[in-house]
C-alpha positions as CSV (number, residue, x, y, z in Angstrom):
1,X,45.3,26.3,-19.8
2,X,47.4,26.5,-16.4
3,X,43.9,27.0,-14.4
4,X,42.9,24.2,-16.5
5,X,45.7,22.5,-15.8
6,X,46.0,23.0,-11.9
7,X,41.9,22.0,-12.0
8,X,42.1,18.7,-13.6
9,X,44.9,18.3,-10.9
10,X,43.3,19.4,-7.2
11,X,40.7,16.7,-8.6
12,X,43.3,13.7,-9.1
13,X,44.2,14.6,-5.8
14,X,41.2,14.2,-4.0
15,X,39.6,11.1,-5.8
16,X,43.3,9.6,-5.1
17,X,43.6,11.3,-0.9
18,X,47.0,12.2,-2.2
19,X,49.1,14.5,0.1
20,X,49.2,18.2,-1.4
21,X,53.0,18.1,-0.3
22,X,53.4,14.8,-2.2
23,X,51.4,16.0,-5.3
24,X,53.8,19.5,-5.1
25,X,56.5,17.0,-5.4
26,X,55.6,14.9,-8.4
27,X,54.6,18.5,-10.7
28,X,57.8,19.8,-10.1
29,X,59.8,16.8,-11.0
30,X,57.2,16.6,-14.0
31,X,58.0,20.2,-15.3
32,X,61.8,19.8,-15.0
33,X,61.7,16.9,-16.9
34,X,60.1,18.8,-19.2
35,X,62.1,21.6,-19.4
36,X,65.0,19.4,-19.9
37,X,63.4,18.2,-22.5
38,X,62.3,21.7,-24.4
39,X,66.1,23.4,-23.6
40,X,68.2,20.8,-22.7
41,X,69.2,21.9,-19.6
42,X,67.1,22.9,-15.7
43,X,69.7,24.2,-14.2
44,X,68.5,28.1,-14.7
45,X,65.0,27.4,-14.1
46,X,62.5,27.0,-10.9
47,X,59.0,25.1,-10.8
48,X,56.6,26.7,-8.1
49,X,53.6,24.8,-7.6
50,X,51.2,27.4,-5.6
51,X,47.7,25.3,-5.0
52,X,46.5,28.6,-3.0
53,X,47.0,30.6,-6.5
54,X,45.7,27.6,-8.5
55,X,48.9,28.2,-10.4
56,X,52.1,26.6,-11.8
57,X,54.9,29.5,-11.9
58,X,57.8,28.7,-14.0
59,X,60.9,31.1,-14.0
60,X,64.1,31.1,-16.3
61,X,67.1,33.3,-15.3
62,X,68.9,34.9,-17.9
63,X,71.5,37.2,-18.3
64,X,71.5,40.2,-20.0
65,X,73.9,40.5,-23.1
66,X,74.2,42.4,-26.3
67,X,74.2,39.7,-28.7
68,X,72.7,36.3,-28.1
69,X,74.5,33.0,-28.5
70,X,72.2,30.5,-26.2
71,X,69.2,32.0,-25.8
72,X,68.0,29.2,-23.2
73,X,70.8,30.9,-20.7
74,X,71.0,34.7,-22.3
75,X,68.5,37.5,-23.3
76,X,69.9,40.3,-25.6
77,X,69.5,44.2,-23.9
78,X,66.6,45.1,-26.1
79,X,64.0,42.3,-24.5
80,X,65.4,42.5,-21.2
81,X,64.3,46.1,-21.1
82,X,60.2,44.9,-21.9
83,X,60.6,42.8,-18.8
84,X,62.9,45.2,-16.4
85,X,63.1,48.9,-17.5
86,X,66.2,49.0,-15.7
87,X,68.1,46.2,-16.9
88,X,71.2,46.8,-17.9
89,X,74.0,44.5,-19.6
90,X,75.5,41.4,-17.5
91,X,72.4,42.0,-15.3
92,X,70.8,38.7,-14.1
93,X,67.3,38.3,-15.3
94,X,64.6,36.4,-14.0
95,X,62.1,35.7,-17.0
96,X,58.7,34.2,-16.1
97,X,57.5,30.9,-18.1
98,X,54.0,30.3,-19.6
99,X,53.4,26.9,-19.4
100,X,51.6,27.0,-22.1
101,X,54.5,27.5,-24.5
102,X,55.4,24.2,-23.7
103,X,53.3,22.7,-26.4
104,X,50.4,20.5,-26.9
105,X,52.3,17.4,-26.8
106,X,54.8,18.2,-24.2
107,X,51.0,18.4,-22.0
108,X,50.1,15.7,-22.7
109,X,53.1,13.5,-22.0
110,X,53.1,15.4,-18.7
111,X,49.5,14.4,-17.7
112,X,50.7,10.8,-18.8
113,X,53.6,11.1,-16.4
114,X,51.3,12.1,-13.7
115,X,48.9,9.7,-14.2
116,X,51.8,7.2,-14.8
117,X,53.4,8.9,-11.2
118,X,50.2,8.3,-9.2
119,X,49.9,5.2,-9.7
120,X,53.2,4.3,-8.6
121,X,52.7,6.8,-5.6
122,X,49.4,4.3,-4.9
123,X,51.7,1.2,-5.0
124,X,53.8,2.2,-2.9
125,X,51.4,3.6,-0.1
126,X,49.6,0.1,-0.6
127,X,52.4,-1.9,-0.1
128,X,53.9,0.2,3.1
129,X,50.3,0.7,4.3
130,X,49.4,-3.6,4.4
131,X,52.7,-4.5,5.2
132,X,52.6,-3.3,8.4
133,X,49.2,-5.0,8.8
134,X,50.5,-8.1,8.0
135,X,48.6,-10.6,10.7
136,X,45.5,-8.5,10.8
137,X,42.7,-10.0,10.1
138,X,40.0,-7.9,7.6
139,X,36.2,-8.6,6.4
140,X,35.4,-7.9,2.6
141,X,32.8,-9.1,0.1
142,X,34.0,-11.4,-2.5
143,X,33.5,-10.0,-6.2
144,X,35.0,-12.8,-8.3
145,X,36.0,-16.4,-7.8
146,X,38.5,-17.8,-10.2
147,X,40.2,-21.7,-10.1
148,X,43.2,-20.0,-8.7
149,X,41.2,-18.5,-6.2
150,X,39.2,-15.5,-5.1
151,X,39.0,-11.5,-5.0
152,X,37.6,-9.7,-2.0
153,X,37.2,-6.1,-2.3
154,X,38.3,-4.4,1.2
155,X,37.5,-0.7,1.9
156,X,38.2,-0.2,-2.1
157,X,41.2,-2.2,-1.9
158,X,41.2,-5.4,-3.8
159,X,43.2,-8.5,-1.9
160,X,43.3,-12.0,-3.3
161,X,42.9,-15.7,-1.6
162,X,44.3,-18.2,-3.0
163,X,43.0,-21.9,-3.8
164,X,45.4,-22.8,-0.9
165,X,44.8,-20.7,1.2
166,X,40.8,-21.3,1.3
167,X,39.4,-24.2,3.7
168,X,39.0,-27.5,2.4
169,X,35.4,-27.9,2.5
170,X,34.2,-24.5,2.1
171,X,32.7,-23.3,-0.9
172,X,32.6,-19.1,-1.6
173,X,29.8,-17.6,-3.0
174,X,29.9,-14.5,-5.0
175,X,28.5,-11.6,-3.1
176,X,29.4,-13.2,0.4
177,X,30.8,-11.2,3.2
178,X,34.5,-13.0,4.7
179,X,37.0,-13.0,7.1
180,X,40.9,-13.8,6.2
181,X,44.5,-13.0,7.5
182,X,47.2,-10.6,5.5
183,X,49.4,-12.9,4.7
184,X,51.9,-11.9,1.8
185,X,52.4,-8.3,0.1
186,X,53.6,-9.1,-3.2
187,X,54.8,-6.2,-5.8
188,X,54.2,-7.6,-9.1
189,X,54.7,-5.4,-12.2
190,X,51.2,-4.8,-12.6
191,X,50.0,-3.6,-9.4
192,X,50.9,-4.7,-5.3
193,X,49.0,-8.1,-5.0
194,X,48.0,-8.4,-1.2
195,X,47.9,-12.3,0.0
196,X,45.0,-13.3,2.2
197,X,44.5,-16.5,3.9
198,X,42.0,-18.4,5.9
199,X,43.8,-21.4,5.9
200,X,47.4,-20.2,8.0
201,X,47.3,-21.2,11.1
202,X,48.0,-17.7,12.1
203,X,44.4,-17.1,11.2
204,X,43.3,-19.8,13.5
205,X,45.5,-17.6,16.5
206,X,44.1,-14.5,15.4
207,X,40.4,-15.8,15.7
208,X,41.2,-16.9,19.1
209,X,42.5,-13.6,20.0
210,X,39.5,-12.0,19.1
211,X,36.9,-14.4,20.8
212,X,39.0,-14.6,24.0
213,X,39.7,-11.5,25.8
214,X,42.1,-13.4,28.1
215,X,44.5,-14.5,24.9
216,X,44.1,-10.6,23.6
217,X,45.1,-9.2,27.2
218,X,48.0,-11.8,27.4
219,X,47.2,-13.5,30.3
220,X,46.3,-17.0,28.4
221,X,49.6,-17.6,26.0
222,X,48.8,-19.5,22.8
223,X,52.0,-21.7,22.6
224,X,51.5,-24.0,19.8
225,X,49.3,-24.8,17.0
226,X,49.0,-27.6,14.5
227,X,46.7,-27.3,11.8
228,X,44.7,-28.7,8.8
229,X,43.0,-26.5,7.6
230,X,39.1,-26.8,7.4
231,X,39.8,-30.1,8.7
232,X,41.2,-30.3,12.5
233,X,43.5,-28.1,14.5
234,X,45.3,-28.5,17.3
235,X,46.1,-25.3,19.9
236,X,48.1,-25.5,23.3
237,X,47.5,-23.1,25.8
238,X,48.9,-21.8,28.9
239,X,47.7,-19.4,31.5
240,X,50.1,-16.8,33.4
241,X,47.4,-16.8,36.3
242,X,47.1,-19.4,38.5
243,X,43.2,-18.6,38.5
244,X,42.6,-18.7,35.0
245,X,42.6,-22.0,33.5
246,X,43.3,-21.9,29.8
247,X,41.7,-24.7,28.3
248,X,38.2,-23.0,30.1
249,X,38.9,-19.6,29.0
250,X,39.0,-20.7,25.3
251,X,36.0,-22.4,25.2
252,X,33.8,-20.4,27.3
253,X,30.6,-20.3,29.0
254,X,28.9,-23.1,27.4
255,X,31.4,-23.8,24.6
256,X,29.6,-20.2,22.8
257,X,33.5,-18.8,22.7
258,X,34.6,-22.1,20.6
259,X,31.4,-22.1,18.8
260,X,32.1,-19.1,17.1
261,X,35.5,-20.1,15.7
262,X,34.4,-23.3,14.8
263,X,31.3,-21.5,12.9
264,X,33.4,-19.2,11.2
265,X,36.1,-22.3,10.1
266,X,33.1,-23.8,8.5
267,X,32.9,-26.8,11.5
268,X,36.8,-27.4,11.6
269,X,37.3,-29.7,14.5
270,X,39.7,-27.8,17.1
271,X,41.4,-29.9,20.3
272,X,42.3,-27.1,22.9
273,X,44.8,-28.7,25.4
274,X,47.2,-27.4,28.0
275,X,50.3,-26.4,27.3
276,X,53.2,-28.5,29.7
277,X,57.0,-28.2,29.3
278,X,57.0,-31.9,30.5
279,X,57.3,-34.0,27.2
280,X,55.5,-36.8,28.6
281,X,52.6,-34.6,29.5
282,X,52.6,-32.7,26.5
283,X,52.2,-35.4,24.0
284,X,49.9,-37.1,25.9
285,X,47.8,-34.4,26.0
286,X,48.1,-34.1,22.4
287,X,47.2,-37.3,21.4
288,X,43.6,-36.3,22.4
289,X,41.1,-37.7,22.1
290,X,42.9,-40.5,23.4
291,X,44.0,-40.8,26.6
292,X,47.8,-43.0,26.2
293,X,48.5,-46.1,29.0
294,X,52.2,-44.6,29.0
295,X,54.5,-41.9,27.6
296,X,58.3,-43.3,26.7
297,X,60.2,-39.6,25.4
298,X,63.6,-39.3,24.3
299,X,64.2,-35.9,24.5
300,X,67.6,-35.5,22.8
301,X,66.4,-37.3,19.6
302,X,62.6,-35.5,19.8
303,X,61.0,-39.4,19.3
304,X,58.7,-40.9,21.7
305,X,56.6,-44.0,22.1
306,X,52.5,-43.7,23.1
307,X,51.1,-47.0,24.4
308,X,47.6,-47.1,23.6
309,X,44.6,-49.0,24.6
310,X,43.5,-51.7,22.1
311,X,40.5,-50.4,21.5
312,X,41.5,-46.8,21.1
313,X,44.5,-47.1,18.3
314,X,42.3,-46.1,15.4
315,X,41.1,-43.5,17.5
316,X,44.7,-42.0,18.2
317,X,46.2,-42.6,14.6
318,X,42.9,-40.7,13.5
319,X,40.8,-40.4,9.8
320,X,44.2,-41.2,7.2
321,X,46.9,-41.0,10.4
322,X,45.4,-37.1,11.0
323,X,45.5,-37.1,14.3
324,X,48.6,-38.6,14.9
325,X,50.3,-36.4,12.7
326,X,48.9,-33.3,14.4
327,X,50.0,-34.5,17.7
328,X,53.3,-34.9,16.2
329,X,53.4,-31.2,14.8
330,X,51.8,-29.8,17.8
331,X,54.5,-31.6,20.3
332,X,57.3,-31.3,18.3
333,X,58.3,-35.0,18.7
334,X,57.7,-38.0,16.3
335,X,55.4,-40.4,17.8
336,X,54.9,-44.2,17.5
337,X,51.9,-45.8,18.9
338,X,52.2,-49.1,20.5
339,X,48.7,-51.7,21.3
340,X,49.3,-52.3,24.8
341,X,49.0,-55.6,24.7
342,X,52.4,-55.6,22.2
343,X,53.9,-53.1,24.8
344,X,53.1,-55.6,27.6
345,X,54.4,-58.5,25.4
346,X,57.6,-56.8,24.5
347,X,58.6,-55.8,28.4
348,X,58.6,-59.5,29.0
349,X,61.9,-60.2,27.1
350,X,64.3,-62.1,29.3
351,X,68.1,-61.4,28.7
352,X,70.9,-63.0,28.9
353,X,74.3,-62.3,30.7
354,X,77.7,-60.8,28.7
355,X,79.3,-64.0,30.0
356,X,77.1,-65.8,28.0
357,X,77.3,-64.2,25.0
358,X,79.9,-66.9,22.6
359,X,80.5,-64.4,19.7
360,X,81.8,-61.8,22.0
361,X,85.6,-61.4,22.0
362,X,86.9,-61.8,25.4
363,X,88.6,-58.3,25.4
364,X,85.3,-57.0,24.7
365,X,83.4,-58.8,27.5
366,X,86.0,-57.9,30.0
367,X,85.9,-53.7,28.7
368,X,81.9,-54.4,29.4
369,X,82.2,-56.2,32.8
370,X,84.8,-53.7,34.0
371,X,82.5,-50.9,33.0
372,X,79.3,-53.2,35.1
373,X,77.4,-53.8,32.1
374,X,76.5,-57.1,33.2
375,X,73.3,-58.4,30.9
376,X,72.0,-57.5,27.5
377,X,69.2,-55.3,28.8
378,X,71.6,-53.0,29.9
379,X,73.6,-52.6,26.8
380,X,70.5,-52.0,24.8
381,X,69.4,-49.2,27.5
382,X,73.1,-48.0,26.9
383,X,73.2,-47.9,23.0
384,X,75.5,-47.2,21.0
385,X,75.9,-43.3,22.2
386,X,76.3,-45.0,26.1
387,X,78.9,-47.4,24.9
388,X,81.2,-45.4,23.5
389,X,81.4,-43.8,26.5
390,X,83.1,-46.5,28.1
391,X,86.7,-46.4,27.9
392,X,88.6,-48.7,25.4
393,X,85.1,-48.8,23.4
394,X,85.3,-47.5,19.8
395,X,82.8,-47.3,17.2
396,X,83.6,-50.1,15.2
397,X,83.6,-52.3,18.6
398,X,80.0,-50.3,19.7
399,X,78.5,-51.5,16.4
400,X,80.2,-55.2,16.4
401,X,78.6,-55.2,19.9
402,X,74.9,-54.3,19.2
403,X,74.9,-56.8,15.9
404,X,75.8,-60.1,18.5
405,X,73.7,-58.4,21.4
406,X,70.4,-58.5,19.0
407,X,70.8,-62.1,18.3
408,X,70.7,-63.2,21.8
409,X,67.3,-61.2,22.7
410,X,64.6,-64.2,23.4
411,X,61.4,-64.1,24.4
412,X,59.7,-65.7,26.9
413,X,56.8,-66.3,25.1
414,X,59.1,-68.2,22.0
């Protein structure tokens, strides 16, 4: 039965690649656990696991009295003698256990608890094993698609993608070898669930990583990305090295680097633009396609204002507002496009002085005057934060200020 025993085990082992020290580990807990529950106590007895003998020892010390009272803990003189001809009386004894004597049912709940052990032992190495490859991107062959999503079997390791997390427009086939990103590790009662995704736009940087060696050596910096998935994306770079431009390193000799992401996103539209820490720059450049008349950023309150070409607005609002929205995400900033000819309109406005202005209290005018705000144009380019700067100037009076200044804007054109 032990040979048995130790065989069925050495075998769970290897099919599982379970450490022999780890294994060693859960058999001893396993036979103490039993023992506790045969006598009651463990505290006199040692499990040795010994794979080179293909043998589970158990001993039991006991010592030696003349009449017994718990025979888990004593042995009377008579018995102790078969064991040790010399044993004498108060003599420690160290009894060795047949497994076997453990009964038929006390096996089999112990295989259960291995088999129950193992698989928790699996869990565990799953989850510690994929969450440090969280962000690594892995190829499997999907085995079943669901409406929640799909399994993909990876080096024997099942990982799931969810509906989400797939591309818009693609379609999986059953059978079909695919690339996605560890995204989540998730211990669920039944079994470590491992997240993939094709849709994060950490796949998108990890694709880019692998199809440019100048982004995987760290010399072309990937600083933003915007992204809808299976639709368009939106990726700034920048280049440490003055020689290496960054836009021309990510799409490669004859586009073939940009080709291959784009194949493997299933045609997703991707604008590659260079990265600038000057706003105006920046959201210019990520308004492409377009090419804006004029920037107007306000850095403080991340907005700004892209005048456009007539002809081009459709073009920078893009399909449903897309690619305005990714130009937003990608810059950081909320943009507004402006028709030039309404921008060029609008800068004609013709204001008039503070003197002129009848609903303004005279203490108010002379605060204004004294501070040589002399027109409405300038207390609009103020506002209200600027006016309460000037002294005597409170927030009631900033916002009494700005009501009577918006009456008085004209037009030319009216």
């Amino acid at each position: 039965m032990n040979s048995d025993i130790m065989d069925a085990i050495a075998q769970i082992a290897k099919d599982k690649k379970i450490e022999k020290e780890n294994l060693r580990d859960m058999l001893e807990n396993i036979f103490i656990s039993m023992i506790e529950k045969k006598y009651g106590s463990s505290e006199n007895f040692d499990v040795i696991v010994n794979f080179e003998k293909g043998d589970i020892e158990i001993y039991q010390e006991k010592v030696v009295v003349e009449e017994v009272e718990n025979p888990a803990t004593e042995i009377d003189l008579e018995s102790a003698l078969k064991i040790d001809p010399d044993a004498e009386i108060d003599d420690e004894l160290v009894e060795e256990i047949d497994p076997i004597s453990f009964g038929r049912r006390l096996i089999i709940s112990a295989k259960q608890n291995l088999n129950q052990r193992i698989r928790d032992f699996e869990r565990e190495k799953i989850l510690d094993e994929y969450e440090d490859r969280i962000g690594e991107i892995i190829i499997g062959d999907i085995h079943q698609i669901q409406k929640r999503g799909a399994y993909i079997n990876v080096d024997k390791i099942e990982v799931f993608l969810p509906k989400e997390e797939q591309l818009a427009n693609e379609r999986l086939r059953r059978g079909a070898t695919i690339r996605s990103m560890i995204k989540e590790v998730r211990n669920q009662g039944r079994g470590p669930e491992i997240i993939v995704s094709r849709a994060d736009k950490q796949f998108l940087v990890r694709l880019f990583e692998l199809e440019v060696p100048e982004i995987y050596d760290g010399i072309v910096e990937v600083k933003e990305v915007a992204r809808e998935a299976g639709e368009r994306s939106k990726i700034a770079v920048e280049s440490i090295d003055r020689r290496v431009d960054p836009v021309g390193a990510c799409v490669g000799m004859k586009g073939i680097r940009i080709q291959n992401i784009v194949k493997e996103l299933n045609n997703e539209k991707i604008d590659i633009i260079s990265y600038s820490s000057e706003p105006d720059i920046y959201i210019s450049r990520a308004l492409t396609p377009v090419k804006p008349v004029k920037i107007l950023s306000n850095p403080e309150e991340k907005m700004a204002v892209a005048i456009i070409e007539d002809d081009q607005m459709s073009l920078a609002i893009g399909r449903g507002g897309q690619n305005l929205r990714l130009a937003s995400k990608l810059s950081g900033y909320q943009i507004e496009p402006i028709k030039e000819s309404e921008y060029t309109t609008e800068s004609t406005i013709t204001y008039i002085s503070i003197e002129d202005l009848e609903e303004l209290p005279a203490a108010l005018k002379s605060k204004l005057l004294n501070a040589d705000v002399l027109d409405v144009k300038e207390v609009l380019d103020l506002g209200e934060k600027g006016l309460l700067e000037i002294q005597g100037i409170g927030k009631k009076s900033t916002v009494k200020i700005l009501e009577i200044v918006q009456k008085y804007v004209v037009n030319e054109d009216e």
